[in-house]
Predicted model as a PDB file, atoms N, CA, C, CB and O in Angstrom, pLDDT in the B-factor column:
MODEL        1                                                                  
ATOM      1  N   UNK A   1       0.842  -1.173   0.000  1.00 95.00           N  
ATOM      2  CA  UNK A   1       0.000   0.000   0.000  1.00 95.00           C  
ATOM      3  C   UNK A   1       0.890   1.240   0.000  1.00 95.00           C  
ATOM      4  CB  UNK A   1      -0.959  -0.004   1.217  1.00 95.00           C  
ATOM      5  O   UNK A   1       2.088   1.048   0.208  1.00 95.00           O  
ATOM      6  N   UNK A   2       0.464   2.478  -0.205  1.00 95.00           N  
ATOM      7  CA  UNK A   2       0.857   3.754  -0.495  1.00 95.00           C  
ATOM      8  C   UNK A   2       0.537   4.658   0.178  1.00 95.00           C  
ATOM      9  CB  UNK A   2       0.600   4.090  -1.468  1.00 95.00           C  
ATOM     10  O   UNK A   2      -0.519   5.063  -0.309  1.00 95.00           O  
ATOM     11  N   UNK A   3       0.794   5.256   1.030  1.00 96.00           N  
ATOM     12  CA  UNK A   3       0.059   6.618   1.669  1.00 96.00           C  
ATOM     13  C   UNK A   3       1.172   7.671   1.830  1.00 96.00           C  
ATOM     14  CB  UNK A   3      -0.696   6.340   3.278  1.00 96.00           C  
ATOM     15  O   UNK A   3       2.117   7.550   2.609  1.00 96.00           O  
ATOM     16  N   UNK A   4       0.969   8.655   1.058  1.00 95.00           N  
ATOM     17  CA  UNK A   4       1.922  10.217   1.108  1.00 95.00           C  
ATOM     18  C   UNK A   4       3.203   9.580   0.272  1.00 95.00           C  
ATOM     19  CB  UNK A   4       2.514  10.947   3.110  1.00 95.00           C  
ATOM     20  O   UNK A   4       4.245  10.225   0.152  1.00 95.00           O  
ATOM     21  N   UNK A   5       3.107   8.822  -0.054  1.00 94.00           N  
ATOM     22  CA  UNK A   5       4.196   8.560  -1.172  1.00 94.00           C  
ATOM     23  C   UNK A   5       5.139   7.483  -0.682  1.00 94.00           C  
ATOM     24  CB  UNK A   5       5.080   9.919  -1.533  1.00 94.00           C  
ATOM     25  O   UNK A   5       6.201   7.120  -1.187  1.00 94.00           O  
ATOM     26  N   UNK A   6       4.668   7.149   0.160  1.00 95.00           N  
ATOM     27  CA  UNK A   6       5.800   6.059   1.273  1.00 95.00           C  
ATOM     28  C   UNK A   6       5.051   5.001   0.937  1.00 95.00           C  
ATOM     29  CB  UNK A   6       5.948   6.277   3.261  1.00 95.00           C  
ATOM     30  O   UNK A   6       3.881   5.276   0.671  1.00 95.00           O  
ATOM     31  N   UNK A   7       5.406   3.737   0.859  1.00 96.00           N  
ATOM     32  CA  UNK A   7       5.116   2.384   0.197  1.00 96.00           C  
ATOM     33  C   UNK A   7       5.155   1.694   1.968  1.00 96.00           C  
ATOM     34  CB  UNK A   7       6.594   1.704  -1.284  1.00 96.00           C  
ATOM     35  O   UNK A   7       5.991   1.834   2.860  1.00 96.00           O  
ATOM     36  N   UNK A   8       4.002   1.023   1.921  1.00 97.00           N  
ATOM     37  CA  UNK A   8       4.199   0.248   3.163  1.00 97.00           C  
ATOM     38  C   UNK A   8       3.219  -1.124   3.209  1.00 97.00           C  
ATOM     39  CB  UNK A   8       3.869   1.263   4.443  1.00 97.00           C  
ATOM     40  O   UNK A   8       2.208  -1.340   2.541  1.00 97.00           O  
ATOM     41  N   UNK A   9       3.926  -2.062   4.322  1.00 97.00           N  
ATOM     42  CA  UNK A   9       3.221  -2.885   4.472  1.00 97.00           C  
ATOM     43  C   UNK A   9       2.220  -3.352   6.006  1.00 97.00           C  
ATOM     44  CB  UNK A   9       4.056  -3.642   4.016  1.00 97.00           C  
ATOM     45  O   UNK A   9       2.718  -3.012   7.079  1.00 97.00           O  
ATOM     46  N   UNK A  10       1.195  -3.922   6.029  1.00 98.00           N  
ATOM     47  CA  UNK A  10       1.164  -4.783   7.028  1.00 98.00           C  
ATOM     48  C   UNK A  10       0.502  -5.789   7.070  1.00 98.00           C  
ATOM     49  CB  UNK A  10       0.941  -4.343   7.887  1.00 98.00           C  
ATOM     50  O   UNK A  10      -0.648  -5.422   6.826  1.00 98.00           O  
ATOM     51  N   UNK A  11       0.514  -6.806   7.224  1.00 97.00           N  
ATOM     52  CA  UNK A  11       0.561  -8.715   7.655  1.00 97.00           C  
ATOM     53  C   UNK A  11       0.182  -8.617   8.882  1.00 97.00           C  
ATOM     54  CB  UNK A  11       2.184  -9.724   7.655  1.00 97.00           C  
ATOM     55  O   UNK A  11       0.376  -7.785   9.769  1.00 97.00           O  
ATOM     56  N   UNK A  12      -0.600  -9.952   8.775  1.00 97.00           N  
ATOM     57  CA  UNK A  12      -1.235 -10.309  10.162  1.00 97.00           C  
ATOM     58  C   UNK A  12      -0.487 -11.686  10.297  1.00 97.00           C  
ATOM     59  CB  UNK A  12      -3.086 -10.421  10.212  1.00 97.00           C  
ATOM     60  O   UNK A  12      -0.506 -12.671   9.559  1.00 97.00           O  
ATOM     61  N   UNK A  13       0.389 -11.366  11.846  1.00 97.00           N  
ATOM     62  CA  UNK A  13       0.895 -12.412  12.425  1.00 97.00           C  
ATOM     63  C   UNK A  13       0.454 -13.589  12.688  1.00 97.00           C  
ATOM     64  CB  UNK A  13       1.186 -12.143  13.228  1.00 97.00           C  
ATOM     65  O   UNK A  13       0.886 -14.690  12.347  1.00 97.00           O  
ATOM     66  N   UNK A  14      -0.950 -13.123  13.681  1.00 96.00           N  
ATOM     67  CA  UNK A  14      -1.121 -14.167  14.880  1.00 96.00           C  
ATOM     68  C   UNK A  14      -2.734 -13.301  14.699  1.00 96.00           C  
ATOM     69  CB  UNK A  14       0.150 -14.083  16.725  1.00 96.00           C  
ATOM     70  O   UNK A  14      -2.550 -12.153  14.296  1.00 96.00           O  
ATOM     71  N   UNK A  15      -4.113 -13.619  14.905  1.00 96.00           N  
ATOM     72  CA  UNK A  15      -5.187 -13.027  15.486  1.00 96.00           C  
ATOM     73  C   UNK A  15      -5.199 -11.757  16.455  1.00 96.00           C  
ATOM     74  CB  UNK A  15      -5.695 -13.979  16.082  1.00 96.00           C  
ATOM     75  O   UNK A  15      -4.973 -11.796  17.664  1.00 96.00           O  
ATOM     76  N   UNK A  16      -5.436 -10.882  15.872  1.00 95.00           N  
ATOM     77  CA  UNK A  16      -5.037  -9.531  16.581  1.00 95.00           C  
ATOM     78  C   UNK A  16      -3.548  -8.891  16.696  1.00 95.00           C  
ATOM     79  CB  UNK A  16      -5.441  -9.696  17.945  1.00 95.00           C  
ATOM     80  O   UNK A  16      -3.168  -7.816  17.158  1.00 95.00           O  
ATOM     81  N   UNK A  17      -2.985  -9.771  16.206  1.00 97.00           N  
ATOM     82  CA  UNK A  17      -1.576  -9.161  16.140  1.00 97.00           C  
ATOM     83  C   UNK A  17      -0.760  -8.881  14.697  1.00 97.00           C  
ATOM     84  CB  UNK A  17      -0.714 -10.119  16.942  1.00 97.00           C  
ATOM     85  O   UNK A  17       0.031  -9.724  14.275  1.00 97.00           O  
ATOM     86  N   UNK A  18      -1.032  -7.563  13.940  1.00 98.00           N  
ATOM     87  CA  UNK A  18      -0.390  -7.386  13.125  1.00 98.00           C  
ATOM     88  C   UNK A  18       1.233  -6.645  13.043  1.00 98.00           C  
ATOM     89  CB  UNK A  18      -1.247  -6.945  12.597  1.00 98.00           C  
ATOM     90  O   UNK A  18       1.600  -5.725  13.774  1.00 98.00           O  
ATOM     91  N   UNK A  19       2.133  -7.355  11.882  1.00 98.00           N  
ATOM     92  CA  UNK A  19       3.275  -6.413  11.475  1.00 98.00           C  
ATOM     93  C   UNK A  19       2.819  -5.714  10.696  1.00 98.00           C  
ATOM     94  CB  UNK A  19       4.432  -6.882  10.951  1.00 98.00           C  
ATOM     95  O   UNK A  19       1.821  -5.913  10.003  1.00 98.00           O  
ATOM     96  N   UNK A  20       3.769  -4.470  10.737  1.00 98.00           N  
ATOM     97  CA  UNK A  20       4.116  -3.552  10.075  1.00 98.00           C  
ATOM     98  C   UNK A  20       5.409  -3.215   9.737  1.00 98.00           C  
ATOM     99  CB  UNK A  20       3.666  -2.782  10.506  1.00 98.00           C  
ATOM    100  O   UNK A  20       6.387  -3.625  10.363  1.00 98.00           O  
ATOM    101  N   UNK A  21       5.481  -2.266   8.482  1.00 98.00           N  
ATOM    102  CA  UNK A  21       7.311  -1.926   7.964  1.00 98.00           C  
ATOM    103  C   UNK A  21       6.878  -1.102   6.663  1.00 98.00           C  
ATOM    104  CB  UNK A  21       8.594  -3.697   7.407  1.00 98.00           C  
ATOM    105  O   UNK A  21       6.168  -1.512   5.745  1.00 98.00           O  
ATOM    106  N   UNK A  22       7.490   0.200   6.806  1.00 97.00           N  
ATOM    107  CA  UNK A  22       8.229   1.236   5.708  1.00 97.00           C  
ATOM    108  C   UNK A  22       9.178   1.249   5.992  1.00 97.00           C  
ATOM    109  CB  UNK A  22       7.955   2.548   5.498  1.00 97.00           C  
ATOM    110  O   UNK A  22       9.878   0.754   6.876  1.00 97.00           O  
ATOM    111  N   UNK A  23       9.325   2.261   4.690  1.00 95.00           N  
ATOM    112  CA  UNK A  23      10.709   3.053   4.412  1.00 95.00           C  
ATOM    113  C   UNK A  23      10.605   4.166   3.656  1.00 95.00           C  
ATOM    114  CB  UNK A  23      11.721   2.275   3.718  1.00 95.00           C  
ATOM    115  O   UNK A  23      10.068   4.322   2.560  1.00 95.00           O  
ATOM    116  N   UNK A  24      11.422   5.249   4.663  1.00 92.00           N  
ATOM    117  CA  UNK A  24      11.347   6.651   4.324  1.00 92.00           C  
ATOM    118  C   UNK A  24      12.985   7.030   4.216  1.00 92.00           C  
ATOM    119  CB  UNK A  24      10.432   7.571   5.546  1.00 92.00           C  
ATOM    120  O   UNK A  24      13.692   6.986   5.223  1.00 92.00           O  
ATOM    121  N   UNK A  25      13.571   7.443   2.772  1.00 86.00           N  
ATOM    122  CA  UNK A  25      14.980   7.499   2.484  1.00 86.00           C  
ATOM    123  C   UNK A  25      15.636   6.025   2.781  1.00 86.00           C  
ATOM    124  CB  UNK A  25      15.662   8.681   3.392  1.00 86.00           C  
ATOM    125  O   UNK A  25      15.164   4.925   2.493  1.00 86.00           O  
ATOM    126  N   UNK A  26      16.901   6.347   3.463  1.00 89.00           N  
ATOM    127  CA  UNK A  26      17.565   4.777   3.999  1.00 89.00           C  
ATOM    128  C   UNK A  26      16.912   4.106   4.634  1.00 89.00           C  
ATOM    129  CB  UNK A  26      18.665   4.697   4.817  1.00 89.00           C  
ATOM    130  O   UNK A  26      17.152   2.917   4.422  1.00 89.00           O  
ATOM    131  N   UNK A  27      15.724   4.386   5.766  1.00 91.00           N  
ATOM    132  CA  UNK A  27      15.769   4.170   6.706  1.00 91.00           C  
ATOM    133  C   UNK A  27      14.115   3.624   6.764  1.00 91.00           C  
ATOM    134  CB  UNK A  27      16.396   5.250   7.432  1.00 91.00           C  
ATOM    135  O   UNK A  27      13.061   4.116   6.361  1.00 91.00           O  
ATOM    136  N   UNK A  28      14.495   2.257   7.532  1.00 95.00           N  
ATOM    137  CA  UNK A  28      13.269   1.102   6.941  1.00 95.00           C  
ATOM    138  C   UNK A  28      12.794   1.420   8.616  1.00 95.00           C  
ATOM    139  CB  UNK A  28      13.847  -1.086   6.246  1.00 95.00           C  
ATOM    140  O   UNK A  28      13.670   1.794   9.396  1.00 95.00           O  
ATOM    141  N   UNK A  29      11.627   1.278   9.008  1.00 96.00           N  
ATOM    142  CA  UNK A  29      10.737   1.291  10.278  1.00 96.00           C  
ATOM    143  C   UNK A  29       9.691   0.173  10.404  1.00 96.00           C  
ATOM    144  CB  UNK A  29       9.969   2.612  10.345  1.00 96.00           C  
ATOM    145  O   UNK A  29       8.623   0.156   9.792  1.00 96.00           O  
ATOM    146  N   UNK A  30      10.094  -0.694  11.211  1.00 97.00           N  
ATOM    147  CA  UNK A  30       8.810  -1.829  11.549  1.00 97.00           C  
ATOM    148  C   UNK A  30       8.142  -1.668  13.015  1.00 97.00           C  
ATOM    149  CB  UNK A  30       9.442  -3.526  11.511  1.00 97.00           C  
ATOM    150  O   UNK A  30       8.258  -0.677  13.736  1.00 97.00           O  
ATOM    151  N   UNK A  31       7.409  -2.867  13.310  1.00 97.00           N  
ATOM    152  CA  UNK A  31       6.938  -2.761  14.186  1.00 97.00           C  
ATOM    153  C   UNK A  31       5.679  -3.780  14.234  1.00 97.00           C  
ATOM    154  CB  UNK A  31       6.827  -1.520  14.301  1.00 97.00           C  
ATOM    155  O   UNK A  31       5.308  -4.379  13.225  1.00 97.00           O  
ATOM    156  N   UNK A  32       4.954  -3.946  15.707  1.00 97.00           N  
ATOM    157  CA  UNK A  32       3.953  -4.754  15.551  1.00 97.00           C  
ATOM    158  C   UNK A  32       3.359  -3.802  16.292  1.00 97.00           C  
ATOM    159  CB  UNK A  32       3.967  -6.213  15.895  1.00 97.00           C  
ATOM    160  O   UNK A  32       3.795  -2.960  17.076  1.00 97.00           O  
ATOM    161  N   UNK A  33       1.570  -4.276  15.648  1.00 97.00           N  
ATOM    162  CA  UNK A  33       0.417  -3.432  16.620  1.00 97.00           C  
ATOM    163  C   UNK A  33      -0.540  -4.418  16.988  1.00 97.00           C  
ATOM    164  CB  UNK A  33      -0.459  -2.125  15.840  1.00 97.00           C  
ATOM    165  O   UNK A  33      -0.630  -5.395  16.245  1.00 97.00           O  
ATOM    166  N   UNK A  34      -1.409  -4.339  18.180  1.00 97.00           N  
ATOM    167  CA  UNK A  34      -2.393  -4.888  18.501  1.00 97.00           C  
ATOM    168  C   UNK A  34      -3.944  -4.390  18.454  1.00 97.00           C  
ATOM    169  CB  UNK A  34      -2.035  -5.152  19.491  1.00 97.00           C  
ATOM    170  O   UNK A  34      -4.385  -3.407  19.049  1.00 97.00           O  
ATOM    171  N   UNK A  35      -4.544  -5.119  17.770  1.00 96.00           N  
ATOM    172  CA  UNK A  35      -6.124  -4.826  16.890  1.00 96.00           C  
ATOM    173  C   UNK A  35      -6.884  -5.738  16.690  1.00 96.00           C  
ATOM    174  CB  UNK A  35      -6.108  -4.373  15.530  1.00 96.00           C  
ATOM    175  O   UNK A  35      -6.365  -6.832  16.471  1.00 96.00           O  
ATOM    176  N   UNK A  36      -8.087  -5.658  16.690  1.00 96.00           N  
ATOM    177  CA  UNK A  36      -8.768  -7.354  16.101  1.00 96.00           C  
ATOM    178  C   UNK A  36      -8.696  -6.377  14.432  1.00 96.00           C  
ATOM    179  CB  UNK A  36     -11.178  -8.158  16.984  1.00 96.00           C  
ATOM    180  O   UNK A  36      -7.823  -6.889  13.731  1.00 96.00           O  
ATOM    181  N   UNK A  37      -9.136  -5.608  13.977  1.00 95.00           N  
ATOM    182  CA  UNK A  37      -9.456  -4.547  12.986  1.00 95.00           C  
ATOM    183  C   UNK A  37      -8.246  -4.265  11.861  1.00 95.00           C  
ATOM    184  CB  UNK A  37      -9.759  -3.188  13.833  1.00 95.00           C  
ATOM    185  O   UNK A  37      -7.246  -3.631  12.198  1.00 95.00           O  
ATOM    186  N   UNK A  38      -8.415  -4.807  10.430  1.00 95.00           N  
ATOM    187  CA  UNK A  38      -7.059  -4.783   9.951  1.00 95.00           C  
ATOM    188  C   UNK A  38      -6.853  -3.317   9.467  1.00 95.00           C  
ATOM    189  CB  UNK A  38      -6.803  -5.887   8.785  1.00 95.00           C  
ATOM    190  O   UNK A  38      -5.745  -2.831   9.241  1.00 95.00           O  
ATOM    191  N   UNK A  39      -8.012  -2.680   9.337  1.00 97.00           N  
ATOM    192  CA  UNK A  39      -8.180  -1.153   8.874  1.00 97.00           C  
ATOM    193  C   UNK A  39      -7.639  -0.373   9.904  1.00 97.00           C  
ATOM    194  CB  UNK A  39      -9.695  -0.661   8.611  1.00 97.00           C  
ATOM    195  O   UNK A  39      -7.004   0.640   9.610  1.00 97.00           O  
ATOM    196  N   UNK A  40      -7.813  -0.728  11.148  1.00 97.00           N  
ATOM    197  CA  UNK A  40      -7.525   0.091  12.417  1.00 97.00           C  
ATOM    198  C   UNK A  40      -5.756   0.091  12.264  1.00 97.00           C  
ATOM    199  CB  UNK A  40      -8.245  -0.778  14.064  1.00 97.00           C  
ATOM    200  O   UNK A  40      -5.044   1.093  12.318  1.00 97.00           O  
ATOM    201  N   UNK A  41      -5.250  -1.500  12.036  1.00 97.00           N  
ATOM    202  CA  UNK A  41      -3.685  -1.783  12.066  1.00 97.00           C  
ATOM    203  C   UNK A  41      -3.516  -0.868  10.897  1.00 97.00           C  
ATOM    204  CB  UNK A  41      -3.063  -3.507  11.853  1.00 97.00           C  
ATOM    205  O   UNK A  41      -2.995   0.246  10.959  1.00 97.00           O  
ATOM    206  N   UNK A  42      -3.922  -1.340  10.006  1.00 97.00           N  
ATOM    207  CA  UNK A  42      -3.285   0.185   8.817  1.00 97.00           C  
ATOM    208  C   UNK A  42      -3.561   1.918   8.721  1.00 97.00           C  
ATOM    209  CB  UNK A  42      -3.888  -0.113   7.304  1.00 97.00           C  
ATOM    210  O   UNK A  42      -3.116   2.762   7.943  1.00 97.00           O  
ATOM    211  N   UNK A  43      -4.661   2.028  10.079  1.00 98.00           N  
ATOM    212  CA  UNK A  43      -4.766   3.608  10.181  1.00 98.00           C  
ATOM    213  C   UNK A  43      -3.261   4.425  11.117  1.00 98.00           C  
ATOM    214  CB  UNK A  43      -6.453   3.917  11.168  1.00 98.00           C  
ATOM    215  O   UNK A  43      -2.698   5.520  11.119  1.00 98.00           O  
ATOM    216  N   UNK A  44      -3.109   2.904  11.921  1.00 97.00           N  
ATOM    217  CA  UNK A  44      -2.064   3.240  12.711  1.00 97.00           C  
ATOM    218  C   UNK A  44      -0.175   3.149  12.547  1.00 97.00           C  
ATOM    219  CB  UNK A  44      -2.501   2.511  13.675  1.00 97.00           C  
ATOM    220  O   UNK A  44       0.836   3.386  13.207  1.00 97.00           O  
ATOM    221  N   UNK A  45      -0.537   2.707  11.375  1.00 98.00           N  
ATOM    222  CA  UNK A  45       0.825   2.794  10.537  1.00 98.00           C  
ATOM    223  C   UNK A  45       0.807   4.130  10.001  1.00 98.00           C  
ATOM    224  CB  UNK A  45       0.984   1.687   9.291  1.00 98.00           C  
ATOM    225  O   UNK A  45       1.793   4.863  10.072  1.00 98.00           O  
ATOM    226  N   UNK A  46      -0.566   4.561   9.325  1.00 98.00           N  
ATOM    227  CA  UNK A  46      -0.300   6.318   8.601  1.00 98.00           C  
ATOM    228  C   UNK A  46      -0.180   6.888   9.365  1.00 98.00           C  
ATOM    229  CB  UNK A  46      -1.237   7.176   7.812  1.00 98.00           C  
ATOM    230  O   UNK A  46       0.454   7.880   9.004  1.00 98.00           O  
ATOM    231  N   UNK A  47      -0.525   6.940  10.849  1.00 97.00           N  
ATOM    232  CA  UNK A  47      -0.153   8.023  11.529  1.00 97.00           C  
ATOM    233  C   UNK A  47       0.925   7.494  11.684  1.00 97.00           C  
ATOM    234  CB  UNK A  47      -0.831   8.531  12.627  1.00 97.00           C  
ATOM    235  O   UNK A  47       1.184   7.379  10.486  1.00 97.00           O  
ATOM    236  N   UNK A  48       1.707   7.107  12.137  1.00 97.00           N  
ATOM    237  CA  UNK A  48       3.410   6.421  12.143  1.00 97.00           C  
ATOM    238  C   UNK A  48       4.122   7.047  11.204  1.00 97.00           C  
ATOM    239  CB  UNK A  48       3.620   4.757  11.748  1.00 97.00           C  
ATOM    240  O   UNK A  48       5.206   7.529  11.532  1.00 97.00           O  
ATOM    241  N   UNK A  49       3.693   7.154   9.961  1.00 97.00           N  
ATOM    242  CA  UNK A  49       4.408   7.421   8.914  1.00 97.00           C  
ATOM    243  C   UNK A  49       3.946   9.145   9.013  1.00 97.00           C  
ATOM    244  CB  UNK A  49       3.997   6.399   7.475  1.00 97.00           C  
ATOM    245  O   UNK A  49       4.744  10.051   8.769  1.00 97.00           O  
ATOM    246  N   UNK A  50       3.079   9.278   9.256  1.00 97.00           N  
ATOM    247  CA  UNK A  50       2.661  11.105   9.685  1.00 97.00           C  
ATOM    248  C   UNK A  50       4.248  11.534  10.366  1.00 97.00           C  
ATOM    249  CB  UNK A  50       0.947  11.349  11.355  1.00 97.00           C  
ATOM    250  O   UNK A  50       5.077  12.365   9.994  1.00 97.00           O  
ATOM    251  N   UNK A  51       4.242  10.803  11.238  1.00 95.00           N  
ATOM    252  CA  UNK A  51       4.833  11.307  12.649  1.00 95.00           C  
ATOM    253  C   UNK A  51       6.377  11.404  12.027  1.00 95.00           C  
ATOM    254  CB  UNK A  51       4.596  10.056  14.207  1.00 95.00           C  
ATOM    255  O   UNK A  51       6.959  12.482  12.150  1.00 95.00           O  
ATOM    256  N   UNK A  52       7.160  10.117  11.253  1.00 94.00           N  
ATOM    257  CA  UNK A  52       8.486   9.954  10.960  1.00 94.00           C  
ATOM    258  C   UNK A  52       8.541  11.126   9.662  1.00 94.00           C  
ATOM    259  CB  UNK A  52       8.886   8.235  10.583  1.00 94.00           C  
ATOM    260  O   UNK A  52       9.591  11.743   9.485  1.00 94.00           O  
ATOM    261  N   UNK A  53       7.491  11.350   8.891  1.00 94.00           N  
ATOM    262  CA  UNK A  53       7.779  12.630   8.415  1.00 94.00           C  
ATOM    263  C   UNK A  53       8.249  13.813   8.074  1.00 94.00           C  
ATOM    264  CB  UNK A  53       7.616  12.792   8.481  1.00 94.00           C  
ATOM    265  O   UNK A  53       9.004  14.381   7.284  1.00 94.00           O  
ATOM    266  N   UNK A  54       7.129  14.067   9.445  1.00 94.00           N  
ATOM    267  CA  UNK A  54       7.116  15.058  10.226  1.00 94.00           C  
ATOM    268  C   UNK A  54       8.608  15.810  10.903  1.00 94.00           C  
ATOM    269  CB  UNK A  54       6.254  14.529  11.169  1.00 94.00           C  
ATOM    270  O   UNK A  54       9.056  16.946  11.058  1.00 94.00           O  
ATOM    271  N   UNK A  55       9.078  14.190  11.214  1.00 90.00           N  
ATOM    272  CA  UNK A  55      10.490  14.407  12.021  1.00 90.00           C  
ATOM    273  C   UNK A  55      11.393  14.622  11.104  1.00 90.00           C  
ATOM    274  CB  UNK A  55      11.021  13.235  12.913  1.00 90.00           C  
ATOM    275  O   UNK A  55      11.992  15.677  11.313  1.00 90.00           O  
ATOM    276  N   UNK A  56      11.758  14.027  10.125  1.00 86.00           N  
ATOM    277  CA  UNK A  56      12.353  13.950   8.665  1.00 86.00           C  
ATOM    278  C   UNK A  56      12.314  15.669   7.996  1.00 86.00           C  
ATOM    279  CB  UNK A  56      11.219  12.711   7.602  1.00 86.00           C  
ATOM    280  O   UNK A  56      13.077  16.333   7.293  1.00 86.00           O  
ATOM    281  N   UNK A  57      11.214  15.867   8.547  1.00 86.00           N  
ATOM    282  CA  UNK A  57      11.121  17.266   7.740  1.00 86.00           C  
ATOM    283  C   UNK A  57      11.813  18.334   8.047  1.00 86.00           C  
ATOM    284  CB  UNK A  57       9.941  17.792   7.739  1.00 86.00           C  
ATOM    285  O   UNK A  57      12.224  19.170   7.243  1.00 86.00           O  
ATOM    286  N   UNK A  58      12.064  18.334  10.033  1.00 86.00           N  
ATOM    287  CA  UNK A  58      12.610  18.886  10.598  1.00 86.00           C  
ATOM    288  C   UNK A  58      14.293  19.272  10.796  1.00 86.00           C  
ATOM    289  CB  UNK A  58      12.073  18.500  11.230  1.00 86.00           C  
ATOM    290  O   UNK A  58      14.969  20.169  11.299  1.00 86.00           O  
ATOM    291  N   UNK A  59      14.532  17.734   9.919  1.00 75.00           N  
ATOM    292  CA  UNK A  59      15.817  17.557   9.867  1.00 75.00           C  
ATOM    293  C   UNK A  59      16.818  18.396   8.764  1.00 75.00           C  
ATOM    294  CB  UNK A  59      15.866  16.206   9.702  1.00 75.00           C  
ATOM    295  O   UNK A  59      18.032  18.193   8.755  1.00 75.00           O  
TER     296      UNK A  59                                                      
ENDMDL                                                                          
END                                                                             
């Protein structure tokens, strides 16, 4: 999937437990979230990717 131009993924591990992983420049960011909701796990990656941005921008 795609959001703001950043390519990302997320997979469901386990029942309620999804991964996640971008990459913004070099620098790849994963992580796992907890959700029954796979829409909820991928709302919470865009804000993730909001946030590393954000920081990116500052830099």
């Amino acid at each position: 999937m795609i959001y703001k131009g950043v390519e990302f993924s997320v997979t469901a591990v386990a029942p309620g437990i999804w991964k996640w992983q971008f990459v913004i420049g070099d620098r790849v960011v994963a992580g796992k979230t907890e959700t029954k909701l796979n829409l909820l796990a991928i709302r919470r990656v865009q804000l993730r990717i909001d946030r590393e941005l954000k920081k990116a921008e500052r830099k």
